[in-house]
N, CA and C of each residue as an Amber inpcrd file, in Angstrom:
protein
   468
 248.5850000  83.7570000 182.7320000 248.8350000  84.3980000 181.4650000
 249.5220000  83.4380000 180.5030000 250.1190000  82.5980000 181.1460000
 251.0470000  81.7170000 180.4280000 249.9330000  80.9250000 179.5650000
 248.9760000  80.0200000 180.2190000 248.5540000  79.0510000 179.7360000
 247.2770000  79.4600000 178.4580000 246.7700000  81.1670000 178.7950000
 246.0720000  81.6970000 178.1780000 246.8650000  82.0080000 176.7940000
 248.4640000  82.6890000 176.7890000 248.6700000  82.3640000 175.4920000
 249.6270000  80.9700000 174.7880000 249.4120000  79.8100000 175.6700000
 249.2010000  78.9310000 174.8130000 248.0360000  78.4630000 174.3240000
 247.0210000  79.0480000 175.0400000 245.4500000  78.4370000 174.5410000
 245.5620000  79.2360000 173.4200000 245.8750000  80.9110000 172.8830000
 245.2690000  81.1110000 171.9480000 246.1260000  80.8990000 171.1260000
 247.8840000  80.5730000 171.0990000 248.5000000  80.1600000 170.1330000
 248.1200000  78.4890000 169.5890000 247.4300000  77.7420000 170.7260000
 247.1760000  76.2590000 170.1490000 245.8220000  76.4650000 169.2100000
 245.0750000  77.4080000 169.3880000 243.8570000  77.8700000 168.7290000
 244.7120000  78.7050000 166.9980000 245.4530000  79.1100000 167.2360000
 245.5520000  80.0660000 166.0350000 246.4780000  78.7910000 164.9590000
 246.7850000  78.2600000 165.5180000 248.1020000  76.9730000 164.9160000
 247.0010000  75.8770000 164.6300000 245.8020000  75.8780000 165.1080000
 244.7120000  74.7240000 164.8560000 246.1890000  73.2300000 165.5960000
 246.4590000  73.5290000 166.9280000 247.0100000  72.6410000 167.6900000
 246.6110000  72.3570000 168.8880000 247.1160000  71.2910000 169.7170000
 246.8160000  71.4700000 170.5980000 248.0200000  72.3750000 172.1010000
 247.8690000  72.3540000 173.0640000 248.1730000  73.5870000 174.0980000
 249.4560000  72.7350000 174.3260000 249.4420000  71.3800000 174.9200000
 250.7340000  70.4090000 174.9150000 252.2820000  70.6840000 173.8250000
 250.9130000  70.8730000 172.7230000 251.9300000  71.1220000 171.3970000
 252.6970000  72.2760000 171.8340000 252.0180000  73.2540000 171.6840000
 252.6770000  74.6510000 171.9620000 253.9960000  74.5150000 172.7240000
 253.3220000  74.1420000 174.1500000 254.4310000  73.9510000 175.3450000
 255.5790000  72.9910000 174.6830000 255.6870000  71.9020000 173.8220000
 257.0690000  71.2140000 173.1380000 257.4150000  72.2290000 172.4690000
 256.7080000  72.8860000 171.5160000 257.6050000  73.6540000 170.6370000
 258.4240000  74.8750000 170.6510000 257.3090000  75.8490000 171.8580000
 257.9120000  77.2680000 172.6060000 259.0730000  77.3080000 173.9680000
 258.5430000  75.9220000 174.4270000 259.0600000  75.6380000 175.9680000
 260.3180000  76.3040000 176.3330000 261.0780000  77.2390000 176.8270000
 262.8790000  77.1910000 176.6480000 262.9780000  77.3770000 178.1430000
 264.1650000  77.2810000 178.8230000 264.7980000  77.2970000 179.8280000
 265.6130000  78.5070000 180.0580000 265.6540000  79.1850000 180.5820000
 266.6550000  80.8820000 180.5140000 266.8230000  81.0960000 182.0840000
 268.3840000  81.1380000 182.3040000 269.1290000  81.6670000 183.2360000
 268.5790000  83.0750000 183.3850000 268.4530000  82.8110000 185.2200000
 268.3070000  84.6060000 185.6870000 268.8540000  84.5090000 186.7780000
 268.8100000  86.3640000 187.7840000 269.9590000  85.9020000 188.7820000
 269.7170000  84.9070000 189.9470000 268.4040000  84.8200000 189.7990000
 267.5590000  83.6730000 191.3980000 268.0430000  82.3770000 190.9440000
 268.5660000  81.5410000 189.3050000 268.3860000  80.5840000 188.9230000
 267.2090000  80.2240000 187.3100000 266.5930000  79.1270000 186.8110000
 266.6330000  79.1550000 185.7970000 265.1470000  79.0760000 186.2420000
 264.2360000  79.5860000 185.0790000 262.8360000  79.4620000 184.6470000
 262.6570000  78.8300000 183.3500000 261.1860000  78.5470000 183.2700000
 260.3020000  78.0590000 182.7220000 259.7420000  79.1910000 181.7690000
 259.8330000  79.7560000 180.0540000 259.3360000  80.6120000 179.5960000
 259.0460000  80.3820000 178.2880000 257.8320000  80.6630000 177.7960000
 257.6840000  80.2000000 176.8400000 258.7310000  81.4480000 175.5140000
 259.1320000  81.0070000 174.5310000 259.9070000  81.7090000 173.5660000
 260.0620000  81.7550000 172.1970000 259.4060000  82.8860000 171.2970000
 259.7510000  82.5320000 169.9210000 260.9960000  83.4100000 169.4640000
 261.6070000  82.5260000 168.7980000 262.8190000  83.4770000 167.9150000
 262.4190000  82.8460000 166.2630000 262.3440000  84.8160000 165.5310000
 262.4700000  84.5970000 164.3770000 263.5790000  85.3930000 163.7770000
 264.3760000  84.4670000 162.5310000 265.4460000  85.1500000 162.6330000
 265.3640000  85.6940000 161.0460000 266.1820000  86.4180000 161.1450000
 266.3120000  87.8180000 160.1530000 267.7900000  87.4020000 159.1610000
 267.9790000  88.5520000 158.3790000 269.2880000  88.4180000 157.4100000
 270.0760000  88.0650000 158.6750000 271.3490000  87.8190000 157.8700000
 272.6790000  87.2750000 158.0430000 273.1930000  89.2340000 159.0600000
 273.1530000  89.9900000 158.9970000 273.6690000  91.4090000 159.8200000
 272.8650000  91.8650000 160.7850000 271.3140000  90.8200000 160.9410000
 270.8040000  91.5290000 161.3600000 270.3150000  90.1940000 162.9610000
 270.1000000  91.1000000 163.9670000 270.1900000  90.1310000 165.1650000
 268.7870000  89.1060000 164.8710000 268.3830000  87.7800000 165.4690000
 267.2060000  87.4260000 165.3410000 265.9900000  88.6570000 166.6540000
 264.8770000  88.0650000 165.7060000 263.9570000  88.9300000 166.9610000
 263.7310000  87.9300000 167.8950000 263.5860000  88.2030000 169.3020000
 262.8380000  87.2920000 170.2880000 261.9190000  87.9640000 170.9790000
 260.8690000  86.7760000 171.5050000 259.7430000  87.1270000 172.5220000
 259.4940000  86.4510000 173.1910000 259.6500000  87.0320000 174.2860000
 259.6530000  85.7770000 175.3110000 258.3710000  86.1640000 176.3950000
 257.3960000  85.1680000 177.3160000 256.8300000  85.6680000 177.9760000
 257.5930000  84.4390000 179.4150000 257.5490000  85.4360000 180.2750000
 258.0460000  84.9460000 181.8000000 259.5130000  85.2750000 181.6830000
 260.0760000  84.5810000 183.0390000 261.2990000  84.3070000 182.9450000
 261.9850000  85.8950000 184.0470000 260.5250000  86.4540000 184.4270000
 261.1010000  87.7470000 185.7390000 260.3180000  86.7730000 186.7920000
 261.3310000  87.4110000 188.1480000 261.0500000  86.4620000 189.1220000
 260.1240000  87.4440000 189.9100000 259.0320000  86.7560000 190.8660000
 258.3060000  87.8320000 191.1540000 257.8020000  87.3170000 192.7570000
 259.5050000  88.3560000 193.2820000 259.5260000  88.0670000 194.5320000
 260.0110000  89.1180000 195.1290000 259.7960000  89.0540000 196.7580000
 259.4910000  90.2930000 197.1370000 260.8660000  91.0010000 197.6990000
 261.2750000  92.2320000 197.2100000 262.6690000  92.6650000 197.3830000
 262.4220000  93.6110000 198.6190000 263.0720000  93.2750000 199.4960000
 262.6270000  94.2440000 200.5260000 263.8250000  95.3650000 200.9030000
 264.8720000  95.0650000 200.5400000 265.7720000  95.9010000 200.5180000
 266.5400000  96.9480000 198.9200000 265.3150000  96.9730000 198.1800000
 265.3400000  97.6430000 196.9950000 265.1370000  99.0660000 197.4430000
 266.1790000 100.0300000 196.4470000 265.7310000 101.2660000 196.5220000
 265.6110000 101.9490000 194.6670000 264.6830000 102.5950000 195.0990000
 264.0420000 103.2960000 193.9670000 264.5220000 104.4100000 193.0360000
 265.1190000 104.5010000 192.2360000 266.2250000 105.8970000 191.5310000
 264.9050000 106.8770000 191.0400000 263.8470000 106.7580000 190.4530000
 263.4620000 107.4790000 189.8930000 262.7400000 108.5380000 190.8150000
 262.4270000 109.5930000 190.2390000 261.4870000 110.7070000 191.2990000
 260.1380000 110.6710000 190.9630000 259.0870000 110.7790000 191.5410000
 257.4150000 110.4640000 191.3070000 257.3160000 112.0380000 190.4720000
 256.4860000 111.5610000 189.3400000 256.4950000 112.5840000 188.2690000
 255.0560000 112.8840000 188.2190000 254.2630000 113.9760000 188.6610000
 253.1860000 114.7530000 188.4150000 252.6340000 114.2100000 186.9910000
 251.1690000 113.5530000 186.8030000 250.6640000 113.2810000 185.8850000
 249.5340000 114.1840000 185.3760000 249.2630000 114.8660000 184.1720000
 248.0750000 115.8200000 184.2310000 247.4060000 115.2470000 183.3240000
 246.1810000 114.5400000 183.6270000 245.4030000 114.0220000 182.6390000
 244.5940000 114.6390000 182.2100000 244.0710000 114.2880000 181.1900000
 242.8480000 115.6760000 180.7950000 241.6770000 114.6580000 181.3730000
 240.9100000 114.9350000 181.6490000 239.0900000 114.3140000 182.4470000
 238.3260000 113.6570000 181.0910000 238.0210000 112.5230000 181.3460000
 236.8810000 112.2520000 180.0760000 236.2040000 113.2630000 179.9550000
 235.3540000 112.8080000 178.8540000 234.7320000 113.8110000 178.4370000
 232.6110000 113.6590000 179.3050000 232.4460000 112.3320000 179.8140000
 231.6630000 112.3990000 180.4290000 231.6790000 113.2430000 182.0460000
 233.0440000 113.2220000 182.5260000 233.3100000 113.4630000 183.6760000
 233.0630000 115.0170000 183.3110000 234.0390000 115.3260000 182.4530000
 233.4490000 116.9060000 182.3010000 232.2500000 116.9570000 181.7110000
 231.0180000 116.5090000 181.6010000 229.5560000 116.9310000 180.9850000
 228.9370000 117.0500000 182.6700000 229.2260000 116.1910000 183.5160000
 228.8100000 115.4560000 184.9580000 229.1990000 116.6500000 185.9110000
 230.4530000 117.1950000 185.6470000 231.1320000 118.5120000 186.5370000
 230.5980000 119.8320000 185.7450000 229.8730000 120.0120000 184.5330000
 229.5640000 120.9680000 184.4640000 227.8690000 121.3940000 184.9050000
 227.3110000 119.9940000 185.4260000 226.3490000 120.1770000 186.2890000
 225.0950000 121.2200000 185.6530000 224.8810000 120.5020000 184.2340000
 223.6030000 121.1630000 183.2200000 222.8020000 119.9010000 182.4550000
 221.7380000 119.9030000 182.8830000 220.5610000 118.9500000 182.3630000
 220.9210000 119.0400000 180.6120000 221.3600000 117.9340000 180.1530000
 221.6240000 118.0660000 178.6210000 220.0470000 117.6560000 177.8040000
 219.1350000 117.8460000 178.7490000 217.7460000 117.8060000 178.0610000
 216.5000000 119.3010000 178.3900000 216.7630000 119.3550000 179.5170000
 216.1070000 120.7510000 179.9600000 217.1880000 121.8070000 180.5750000
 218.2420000 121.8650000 180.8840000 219.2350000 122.9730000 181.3580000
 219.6560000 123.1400000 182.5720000 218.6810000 122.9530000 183.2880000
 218.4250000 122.4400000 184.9950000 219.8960000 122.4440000 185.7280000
 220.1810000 122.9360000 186.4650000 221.3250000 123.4230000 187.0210000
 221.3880000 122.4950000 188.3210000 220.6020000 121.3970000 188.5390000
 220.8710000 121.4610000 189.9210000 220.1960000 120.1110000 190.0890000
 221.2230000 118.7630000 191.1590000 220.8590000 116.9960000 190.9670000
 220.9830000 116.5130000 189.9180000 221.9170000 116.8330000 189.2480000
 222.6010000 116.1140000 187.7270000 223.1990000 114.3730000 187.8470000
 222.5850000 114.0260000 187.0230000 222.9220000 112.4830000 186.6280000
 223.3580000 111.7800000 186.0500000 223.8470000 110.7960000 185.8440000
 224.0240000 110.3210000 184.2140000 223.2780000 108.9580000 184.3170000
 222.4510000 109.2610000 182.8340000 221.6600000 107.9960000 182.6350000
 222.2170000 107.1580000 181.5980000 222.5900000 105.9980000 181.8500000
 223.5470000 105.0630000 181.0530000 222.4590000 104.2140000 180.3550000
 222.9380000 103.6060000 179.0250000 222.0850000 102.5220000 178.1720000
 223.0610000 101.6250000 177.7710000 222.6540000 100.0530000 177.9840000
 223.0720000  99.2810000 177.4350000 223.9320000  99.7870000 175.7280000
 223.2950000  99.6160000 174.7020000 223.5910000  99.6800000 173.6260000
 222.9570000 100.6150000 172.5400000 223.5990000 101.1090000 171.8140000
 223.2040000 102.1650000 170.5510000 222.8810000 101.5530000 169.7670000
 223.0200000  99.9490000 169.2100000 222.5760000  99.4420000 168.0390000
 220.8220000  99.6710000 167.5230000 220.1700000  99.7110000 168.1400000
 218.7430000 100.0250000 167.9690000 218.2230000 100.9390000 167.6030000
 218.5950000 102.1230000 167.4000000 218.1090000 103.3850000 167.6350000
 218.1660000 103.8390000 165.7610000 218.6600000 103.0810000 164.3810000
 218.7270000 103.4740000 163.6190000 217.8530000 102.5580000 162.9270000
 217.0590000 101.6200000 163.4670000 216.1730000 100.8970000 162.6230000
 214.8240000 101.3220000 161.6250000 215.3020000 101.1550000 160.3910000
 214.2380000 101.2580000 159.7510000 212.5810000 101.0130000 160.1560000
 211.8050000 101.7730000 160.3930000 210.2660000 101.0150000 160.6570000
 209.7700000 101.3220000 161.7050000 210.3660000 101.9860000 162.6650000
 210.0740000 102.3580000 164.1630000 209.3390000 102.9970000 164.4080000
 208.8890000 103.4110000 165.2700000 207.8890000 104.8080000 165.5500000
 209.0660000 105.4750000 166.0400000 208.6050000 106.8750000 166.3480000
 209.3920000 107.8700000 166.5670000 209.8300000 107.9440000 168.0860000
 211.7050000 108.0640000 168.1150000 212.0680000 108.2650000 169.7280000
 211.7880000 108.8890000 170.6260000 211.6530000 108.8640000 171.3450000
 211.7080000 110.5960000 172.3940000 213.3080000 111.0430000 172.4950000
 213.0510000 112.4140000 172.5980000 213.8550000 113.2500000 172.5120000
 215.2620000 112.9980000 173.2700000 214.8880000 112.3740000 174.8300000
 216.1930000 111.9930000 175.5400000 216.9280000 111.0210000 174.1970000
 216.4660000 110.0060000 173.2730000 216.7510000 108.7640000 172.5780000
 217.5160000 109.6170000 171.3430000 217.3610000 110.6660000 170.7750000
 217.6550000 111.2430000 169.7420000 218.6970000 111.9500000 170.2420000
 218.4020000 112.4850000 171.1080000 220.2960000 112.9620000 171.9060000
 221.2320000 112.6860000 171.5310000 220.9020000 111.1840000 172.4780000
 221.7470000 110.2730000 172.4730000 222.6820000 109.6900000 171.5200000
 221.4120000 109.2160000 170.0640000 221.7540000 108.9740000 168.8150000
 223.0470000 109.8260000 168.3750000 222.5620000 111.3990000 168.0460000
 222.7790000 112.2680000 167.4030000 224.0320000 112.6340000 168.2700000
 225.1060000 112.0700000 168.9160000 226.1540000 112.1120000 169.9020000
 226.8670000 110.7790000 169.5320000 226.5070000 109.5630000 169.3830000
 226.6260000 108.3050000 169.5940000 227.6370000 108.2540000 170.4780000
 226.6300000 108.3230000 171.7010000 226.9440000 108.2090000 173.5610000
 226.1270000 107.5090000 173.9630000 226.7530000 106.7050000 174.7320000
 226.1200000 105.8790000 175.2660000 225.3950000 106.4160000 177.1490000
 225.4320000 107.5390000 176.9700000 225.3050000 108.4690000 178.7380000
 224.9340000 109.9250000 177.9100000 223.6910000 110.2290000 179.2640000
 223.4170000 111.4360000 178.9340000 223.4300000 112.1280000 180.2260000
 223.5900000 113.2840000 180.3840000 223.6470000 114.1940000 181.6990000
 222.0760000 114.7840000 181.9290000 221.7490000 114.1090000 182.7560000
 220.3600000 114.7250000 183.0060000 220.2280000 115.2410000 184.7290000
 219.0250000 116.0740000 185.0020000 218.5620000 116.1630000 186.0760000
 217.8100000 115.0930000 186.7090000 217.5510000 115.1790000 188.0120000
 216.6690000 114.0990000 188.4260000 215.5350000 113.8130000 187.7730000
 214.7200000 115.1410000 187.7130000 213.7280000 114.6820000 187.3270000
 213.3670000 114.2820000 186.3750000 214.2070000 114.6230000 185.0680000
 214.4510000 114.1580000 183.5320000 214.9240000 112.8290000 183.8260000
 215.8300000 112.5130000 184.3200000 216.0680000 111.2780000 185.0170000
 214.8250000 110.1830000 185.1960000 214.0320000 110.8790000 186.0740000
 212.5770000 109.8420000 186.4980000 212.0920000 109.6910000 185.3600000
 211.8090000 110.7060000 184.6120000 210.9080000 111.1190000 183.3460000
 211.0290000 110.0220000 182.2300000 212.5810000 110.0740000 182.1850000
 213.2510000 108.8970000 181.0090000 212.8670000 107.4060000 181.5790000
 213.3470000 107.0400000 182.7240000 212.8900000 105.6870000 183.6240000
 211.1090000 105.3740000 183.7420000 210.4150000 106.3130000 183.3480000
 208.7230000 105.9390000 183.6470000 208.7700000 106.1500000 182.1140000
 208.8790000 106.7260000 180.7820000 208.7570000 106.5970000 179.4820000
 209.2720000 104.9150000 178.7820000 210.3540000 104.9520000 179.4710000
 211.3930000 104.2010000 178.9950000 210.3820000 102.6640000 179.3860000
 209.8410000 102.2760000 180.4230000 209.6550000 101.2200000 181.3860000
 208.0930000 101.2350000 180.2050000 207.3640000 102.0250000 180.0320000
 205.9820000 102.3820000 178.9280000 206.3520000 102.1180000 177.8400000
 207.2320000 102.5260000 177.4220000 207.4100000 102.6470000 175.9780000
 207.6480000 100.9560000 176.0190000 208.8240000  99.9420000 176.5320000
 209.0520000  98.6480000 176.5400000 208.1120000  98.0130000 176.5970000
 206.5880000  98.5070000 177.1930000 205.2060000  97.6120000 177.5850000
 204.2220000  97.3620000 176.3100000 204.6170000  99.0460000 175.6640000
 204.1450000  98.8460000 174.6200000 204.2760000  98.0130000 173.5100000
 206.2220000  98.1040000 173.6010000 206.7560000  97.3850000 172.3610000
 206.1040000  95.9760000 172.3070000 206.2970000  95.5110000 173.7620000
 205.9460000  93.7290000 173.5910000 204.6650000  93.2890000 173.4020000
């Protein structure tokens, strides 16, 4: 991580990565002894503290006699929103209740081009959502994969 943001600070400074490391380089006491961290301080009015940022400088070693204060806290996430289309287990092209899928596509950029012939219906879904996944049954599934594989034979 270190050397990645001196690559993109020697990139944004139009410098080189060496540079960086002379100019950020600092030395900072911790309780194991001293590290290596890179550090900017910019400083502010005369009342007001400077800001710093420092990256490194935690030691990352293994405490085996640490104990833990906090209590494990119940997280309730809400479900994407594909996960719930996938658990409600309905063909979002024919209704089909039953071997639900999701058929994934590379990219949406295509689908608004001037000049085209006309999509099929799974393609206009899709559009008309701008999702990149649709919940289908199997066999809508096959249906889209043998159109889809035709329709590409045609294009070329």
């Amino acid at each position: 991580m270190e050397l990645s943001l001196a690559k993109t600070l020697a990139d944004k400074y139009r410098t080189s990565v060496n540079q960086v490391f002379r100019r950020y380089q600092r030395t900072v006491g911790t309780p194991h002894g001293t590290h290596k961290v890179l550090e900017v301080t910019v400083s502010q009015d005369r009342d007001r503290k400077p800001l710093v940022a420092r990256l490194g400088g935690i030691e990352l070693r293994w405490q085996k006699h640490t104990h833990l204060n906090n209590h494990p806290v119940e997280v309730f996430n809400s479900r994407s929103e594909v996960v719930q289309r996938l658990l409600a287990q309905v063909c979002e092209l024919c209704g089909a209740t039953e071997h639900c899928q999701v058929h994934h596509v590379r990219k949406l950029a295509d689908l608004h081009r001037p000049g085209r012939r006309e999509k099929p219906l799974w393609v206009r879904r899709r559009a008309a959502r701008h999702r990149k996944t649709l919940v289908v049954c199997h066999h809508c599934h096959e249906a889209i994969h043998r159109a889809w594989a035709s329709w590409r034979r045609v294009k070329k």
